[in-house]
C-alpha positions as CSV (number, residue, x, y, z in Angstrom):
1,X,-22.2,3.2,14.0
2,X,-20.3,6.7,13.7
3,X,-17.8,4.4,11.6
4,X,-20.4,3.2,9.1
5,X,-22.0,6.4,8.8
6,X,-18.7,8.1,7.9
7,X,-17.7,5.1,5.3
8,X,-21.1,6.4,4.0
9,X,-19.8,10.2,3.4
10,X,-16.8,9.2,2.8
11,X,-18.1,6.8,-0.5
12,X,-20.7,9.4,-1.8
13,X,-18.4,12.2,-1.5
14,X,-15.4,10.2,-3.6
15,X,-18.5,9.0,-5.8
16,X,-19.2,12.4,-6.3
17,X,-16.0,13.8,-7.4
18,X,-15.3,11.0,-9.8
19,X,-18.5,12.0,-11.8
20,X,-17.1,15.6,-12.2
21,X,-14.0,14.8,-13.8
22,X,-14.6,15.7,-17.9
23,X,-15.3,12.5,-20.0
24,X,-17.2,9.1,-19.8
25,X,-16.9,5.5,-20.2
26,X,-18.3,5.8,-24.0
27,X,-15.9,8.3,-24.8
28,X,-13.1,6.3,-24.3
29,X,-12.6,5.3,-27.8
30,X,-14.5,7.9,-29.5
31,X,-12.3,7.2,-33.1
32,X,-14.1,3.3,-32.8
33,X,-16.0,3.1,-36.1
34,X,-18.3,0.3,-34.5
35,X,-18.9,2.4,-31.7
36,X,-22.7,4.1,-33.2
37,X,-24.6,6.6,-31.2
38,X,-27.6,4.0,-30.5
39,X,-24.5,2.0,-28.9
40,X,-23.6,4.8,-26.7
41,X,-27.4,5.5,-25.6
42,X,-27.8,1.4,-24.6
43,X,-24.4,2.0,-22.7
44,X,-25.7,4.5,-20.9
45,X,-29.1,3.1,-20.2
46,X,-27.1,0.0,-18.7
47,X,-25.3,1.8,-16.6
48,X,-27.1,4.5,-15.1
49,X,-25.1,7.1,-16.9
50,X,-28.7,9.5,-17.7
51,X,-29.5,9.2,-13.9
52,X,-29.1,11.7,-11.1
53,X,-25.8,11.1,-8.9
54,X,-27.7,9.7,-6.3
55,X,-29.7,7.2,-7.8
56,X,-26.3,5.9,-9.8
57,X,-24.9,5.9,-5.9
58,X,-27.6,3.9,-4.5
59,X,-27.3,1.0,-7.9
60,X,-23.6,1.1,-7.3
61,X,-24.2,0.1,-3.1
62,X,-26.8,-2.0,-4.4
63,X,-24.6,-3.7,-6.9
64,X,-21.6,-3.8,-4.6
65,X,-23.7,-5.7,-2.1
66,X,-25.8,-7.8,-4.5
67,X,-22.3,-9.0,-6.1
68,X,-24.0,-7.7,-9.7
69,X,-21.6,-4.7,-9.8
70,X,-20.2,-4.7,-13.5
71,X,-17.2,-3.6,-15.1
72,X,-17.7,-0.5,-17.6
73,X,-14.6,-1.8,-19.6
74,X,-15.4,-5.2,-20.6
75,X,-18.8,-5.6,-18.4
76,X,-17.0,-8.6,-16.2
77,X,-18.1,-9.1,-12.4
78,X,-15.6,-6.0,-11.1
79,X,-15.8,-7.5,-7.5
80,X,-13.5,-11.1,-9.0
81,X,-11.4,-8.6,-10.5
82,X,-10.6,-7.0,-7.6
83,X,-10.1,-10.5,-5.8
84,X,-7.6,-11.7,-8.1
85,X,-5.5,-8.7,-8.2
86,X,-6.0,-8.6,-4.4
87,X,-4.0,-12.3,-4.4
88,X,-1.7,-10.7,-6.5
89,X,-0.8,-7.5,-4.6
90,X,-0.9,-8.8,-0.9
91,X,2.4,-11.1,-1.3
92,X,4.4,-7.8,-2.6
93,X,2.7,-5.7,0.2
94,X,3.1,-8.1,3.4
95,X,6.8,-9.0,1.7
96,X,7.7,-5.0,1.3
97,X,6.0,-4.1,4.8
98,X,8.0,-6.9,6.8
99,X,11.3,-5.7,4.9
100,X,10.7,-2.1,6.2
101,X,9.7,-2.5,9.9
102,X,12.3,-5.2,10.4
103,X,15.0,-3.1,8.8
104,X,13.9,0.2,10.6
105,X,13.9,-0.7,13.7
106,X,16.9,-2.2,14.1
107,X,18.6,0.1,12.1
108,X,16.9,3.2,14.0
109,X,17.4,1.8,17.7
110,X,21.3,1.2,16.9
111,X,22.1,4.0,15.4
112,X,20.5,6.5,18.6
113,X,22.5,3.9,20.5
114,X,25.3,4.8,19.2
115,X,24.9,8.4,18.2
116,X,27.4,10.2,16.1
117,X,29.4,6.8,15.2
118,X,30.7,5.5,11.7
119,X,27.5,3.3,11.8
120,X,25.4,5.9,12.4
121,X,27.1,8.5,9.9
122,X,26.6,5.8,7.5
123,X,22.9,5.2,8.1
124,X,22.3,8.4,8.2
125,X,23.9,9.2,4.8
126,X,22.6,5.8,3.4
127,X,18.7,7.2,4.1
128,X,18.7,10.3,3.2
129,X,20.4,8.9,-0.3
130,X,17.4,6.4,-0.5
131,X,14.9,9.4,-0.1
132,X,16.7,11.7,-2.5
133,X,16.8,9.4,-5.1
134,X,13.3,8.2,-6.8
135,X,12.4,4.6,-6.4
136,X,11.2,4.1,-10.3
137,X,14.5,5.3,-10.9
138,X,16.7,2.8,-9.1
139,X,14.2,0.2,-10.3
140,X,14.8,1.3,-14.1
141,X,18.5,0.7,-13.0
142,X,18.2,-2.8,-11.2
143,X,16.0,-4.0,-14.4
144,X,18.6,-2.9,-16.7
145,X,21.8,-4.4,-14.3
146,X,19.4,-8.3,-13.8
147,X,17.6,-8.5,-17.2
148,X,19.6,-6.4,-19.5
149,X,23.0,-7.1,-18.3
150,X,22.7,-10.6,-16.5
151,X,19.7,-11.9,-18.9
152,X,17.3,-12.7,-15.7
153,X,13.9,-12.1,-16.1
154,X,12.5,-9.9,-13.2
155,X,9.2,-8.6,-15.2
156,X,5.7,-9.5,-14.7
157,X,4.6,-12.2,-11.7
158,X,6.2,-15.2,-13.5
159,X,8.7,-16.1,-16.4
160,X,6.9,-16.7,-20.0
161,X,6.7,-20.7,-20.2
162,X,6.6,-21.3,-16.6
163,X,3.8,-23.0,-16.5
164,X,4.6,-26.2,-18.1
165,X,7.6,-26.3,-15.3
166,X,7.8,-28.6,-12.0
167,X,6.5,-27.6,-9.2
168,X,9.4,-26.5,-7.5
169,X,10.7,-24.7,-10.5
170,X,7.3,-22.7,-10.7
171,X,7.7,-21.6,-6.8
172,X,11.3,-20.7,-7.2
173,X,10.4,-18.7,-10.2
174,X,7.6,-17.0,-8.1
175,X,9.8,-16.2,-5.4
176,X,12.6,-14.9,-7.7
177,X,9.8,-12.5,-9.3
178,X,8.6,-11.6,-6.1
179,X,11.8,-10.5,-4.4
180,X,13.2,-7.4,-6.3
181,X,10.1,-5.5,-6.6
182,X,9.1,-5.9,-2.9
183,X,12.4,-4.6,-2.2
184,X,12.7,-1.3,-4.4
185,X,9.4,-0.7,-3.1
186,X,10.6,-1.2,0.3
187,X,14.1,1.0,0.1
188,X,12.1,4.3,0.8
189,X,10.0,3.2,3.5
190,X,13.3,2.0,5.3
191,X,15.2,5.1,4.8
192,X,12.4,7.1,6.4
193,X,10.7,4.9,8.8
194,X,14.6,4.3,10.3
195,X,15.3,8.3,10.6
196,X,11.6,8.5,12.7
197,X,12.9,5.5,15.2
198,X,16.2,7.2,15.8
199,X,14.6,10.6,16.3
200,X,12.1,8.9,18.8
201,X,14.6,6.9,20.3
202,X,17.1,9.7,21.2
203,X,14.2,11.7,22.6
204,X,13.2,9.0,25.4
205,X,17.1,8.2,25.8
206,X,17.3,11.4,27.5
207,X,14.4,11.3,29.7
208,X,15.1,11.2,33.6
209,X,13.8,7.8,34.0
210,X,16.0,6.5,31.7
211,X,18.9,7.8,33.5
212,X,17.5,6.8,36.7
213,X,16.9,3.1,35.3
214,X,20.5,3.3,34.0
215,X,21.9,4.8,37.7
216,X,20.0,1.6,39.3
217,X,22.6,-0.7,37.7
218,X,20.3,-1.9,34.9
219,X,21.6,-3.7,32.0
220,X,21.7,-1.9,28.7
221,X,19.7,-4.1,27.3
222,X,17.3,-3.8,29.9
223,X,17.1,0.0,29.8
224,X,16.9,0.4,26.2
225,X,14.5,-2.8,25.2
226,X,12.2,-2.6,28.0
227,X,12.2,1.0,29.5
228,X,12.9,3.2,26.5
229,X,11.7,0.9,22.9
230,X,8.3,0.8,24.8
231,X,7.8,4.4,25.1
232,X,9.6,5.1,21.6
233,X,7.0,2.9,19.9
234,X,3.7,5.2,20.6
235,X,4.0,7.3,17.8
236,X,4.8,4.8,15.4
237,X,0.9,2.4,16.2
238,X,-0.7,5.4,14.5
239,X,1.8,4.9,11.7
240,X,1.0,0.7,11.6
241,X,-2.7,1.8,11.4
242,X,-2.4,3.7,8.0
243,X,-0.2,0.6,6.4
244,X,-3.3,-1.3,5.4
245,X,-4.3,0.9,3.1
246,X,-0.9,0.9,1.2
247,X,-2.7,-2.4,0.5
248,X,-4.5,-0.4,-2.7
249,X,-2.5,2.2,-3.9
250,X,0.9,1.6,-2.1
251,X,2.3,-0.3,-4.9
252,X,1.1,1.3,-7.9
253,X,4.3,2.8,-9.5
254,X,6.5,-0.5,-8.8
255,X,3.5,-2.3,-10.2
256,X,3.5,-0.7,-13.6
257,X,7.5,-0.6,-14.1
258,X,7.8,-4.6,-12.9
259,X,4.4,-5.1,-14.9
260,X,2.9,-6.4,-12.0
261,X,-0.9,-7.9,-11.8
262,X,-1.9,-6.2,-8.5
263,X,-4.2,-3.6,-7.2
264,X,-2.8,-0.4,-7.7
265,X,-2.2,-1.2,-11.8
266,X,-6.1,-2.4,-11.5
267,X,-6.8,1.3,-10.0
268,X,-4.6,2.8,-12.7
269,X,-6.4,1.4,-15.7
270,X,-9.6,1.9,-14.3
271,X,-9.1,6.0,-14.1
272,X,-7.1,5.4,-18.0
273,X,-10.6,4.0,-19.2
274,X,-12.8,5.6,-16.8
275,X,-14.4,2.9,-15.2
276,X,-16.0,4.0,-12.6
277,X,-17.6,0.4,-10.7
278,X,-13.6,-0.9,-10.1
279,X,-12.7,3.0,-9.2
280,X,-15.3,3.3,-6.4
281,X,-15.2,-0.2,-5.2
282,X,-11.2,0.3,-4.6
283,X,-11.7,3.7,-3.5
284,X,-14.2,1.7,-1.2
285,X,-11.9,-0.7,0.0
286,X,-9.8,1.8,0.8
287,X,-12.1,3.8,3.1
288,X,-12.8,0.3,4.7
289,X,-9.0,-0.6,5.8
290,X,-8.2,2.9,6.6
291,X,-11.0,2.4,9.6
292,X,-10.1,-1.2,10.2
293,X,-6.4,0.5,10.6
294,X,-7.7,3.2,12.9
295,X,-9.8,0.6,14.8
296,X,-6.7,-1.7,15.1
297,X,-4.3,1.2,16.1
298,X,-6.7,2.3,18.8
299,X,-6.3,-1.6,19.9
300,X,-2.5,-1.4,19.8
301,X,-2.2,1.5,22.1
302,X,-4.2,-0.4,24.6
303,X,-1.5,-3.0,24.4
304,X,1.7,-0.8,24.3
305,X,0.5,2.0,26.9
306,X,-0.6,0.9,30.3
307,X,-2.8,4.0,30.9
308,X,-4.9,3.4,28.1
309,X,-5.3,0.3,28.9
310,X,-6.5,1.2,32.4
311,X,-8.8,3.2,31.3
């Protein structure tokens, strides 16, 4: 109950601050010629737009929950929209999200393994290059090395004329499309997800129990896999909560520079034309999974720490 109650605040107030930002759906295109003043008045009547904040709150809920919610810009059913981008964006996101946490980890653990070797020197100079340097701008530079230089098409979901093509060819060309943006968008998060599991890791390397596991004859494997990784991996279930709602916004700058149909770009028109259904709805689904993630992060410290769990 306390969780609906606060996905209640949390909507009016977001529905609230959109409203105060300067401008309106009909002002959009103000140089339109066709665009009249009667036109403006029956776009506002439609929509709400004369009506107190919140009365246009409760016919968005309503809408939402009726499935009538409309799109200011072109007045389609915003909740398909939203689907269809939705299919769009979760490939990229579950791809980029399985690249960084099975890169990290591994990369993290061995390098506070092996503290202060070449392979950790390099890591450690490798990541902190990846953070320095912006991710549009190493995509701008992988776009210009496939497509300029090898003539491969990497923009947009699919290649121009793919449709007509087998099958196979189609998935293969999906795939291909698919691949570089998930990983520019996942570089960053493994440069600093990887620096957080070595900083954890050498913290719980030097605890007395795992000197006393490692005095008892343990294997290193043991020690470090089962004794330490377990207690490493608390502070990073908070950090798995908060990934689902990467699903909305996570993706918005790769999306626009590899022209992608997803989310983000969705959210990033919307605020262009001011439309203000697909804006609160996203910022909506947004509120939603960041609960959800909370909710499923309180679930996963059950299952990684034994005292909660007793409890």
């Amino acid at each position: 109950m306390q969780r609906v109650i606060l996905l209640v605040i949390v909507s009016f107030m977001a529905h609230s601050i959109i409203h105060l930002a300067p401008g309106e759906p009909s002002e959009v295109d103000p140089m339109n010629p066709r665009m009249k003043p009667e036109d403006i008045a029956k776009i506002r009547a439609a929509f709400h737009l004369d009506d107190p904040l919140y009365l246009q709150y409760g016919y968005w809920i309503r809408d939402l929950f009726t499935g009538e919610l409309k799109s200011f810009k072109d007045s389609q059913p915003v909740l398909p929209k939203i689907w269809d981008r939705f299919l769009n964006s979760l490939p990229l996101f579950v791809v980029a999200t399985l690249l960084v946490w099975t890169w990290a980890f591994p990369t993290g653990i061995y390098g506070a393994v092996h503290r202060g070797g070449m392979y950790d020197r390099f890591t450690i100079f490798l990541a902190y290059a990846l953070i320095s340097i912006p991710g549009f701008f190493l995509s701008y530079l992988v776009i210009l090395w496939v497509a300029g230089w090898l003539g491969v098409p990497v923009i947009s979901i699919k290649t121009f004329g793919m449709d007509q093509a087998q099958p196979v060819f189609k998935m293969m060309d999906r795939v291909w499309h698919l691949v570089i943006p998930s990983l520019m968008s996942a570089l960053g998060g493994v440069a600093i997800l990887s620096r957080y599991v070595r900083s954890q890791m050498l913290e719980v390397l030097g605890q007395d129990y795992v000197r006393t596991a490692r005095a008892k004859g343990l294997e290193e494997d043991t020690v470090i896999y089962r004794h330490a990784l377990g207690n490493a991996l608390l502070p990073f279930v908070t950090m798995f909560g908060f990934l689902l709602p990467g699903l909305i916004g996570g993706s918005v700058i790769f999306e626009q520079i590899f022209a992608w149909p997803g989310l983000g770009r969705l959210g990033y028109e919307a605020i262009l034309s001011r439309d203000f259904p697909v804006i609160m709805t996203l910022n909506f689904m947004a509120a939603v999974l960041t609960l959800a993630g909370t909710f499923l992060s309180d679930i996963l410290y059950a299952v990684v720490d034994p005292r909660i769990r007793l409890q």
